[in-house]
C-alpha positions in Angstrom: -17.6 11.0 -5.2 -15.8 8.0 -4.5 -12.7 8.9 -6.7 -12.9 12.1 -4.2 -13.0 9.9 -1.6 -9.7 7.9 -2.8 -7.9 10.6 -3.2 -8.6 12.4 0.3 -7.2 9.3 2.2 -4.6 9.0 -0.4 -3.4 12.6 0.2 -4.3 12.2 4.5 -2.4 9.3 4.6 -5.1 7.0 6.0 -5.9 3.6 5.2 -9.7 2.4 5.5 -8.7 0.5 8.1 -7.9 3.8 9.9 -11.4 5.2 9.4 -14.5 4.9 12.2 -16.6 6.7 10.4 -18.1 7.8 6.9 -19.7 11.1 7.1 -21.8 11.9 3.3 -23.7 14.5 2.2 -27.2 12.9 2.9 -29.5 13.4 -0.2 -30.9 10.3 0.3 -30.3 7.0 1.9 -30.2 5.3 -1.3 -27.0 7.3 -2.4 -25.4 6.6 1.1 -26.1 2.7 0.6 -24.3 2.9 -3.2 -21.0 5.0 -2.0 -20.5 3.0 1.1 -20.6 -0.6 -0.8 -18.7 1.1 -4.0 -16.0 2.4 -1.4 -16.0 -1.0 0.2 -15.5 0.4 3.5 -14.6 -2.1 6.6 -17.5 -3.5 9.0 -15.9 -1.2 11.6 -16.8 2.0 9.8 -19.7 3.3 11.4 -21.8 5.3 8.4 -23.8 8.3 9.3 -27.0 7.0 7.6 -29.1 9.9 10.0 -30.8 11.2 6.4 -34.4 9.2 7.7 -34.7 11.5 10.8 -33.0 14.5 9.9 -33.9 14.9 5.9 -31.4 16.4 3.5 -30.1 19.5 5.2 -28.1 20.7 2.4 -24.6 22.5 3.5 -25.5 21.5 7.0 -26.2 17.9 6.6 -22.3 16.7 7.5 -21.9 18.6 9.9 -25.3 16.9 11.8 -24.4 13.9 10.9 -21.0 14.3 12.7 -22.6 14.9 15.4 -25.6 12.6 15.5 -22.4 9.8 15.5 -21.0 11.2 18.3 -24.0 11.9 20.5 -25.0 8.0 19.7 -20.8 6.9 20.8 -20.4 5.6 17.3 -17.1 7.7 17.3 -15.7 9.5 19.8 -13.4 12.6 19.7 -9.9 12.1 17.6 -11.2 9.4 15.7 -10.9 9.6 11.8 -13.6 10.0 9.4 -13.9 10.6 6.0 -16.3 13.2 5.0 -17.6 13.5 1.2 -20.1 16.1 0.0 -21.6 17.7 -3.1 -23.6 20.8 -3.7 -25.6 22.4 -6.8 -24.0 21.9 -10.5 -20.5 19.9 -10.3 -19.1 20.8 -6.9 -17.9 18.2 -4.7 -15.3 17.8 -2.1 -14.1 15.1 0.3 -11.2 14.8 3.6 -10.2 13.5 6.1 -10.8 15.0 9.7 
């Protein structure tokens, strides 16, 4: 995950710096605590940590989160956020939106 993570703002052209938010798949908020301090991500980044309220939604779980940060003004429209996800077996994707 957080090689898929370099190499979606490596191919985007983003720096962190660039990034508000941090948009995982939310299995748990344990997994979201260990990718956003092995990413290193600045204090600025606002992390879509929403798993507590909203459980793990499976293929639907970015997507909510997305919008939980945008109904609470974390981000706003246009803003940059890096998105990482993973499903059943070995899948697992990341970008930049």
């Amino acid at each position: 995950m957080v090689a898929a993570a370099h190499q979606a703002t490596e191919a985007a052209g983003v720096a962190w710096d660039d990034l508000r938010a941090f948009v995982p798949h939310r299995a748990n908020g344990r997994l979201i605590d260990i990718l956003t301090d092995l990413l290193g991500l600045p204090p600025h980044v606002a992390v879509a940590r929403d798993v507590t309220h909203s459980g793990n939604t499976s293929s639907a779980s970015i997507p909510l989160a997305l919008d939980h940060l945008l109904r609470l003004g974390a981000v706003t429209s246009g803003d940059l956020a890096l998105t990482v996800g993973f499903g059943a077996g070995l899948s697992y994707a990341a970008q930049v939106i």
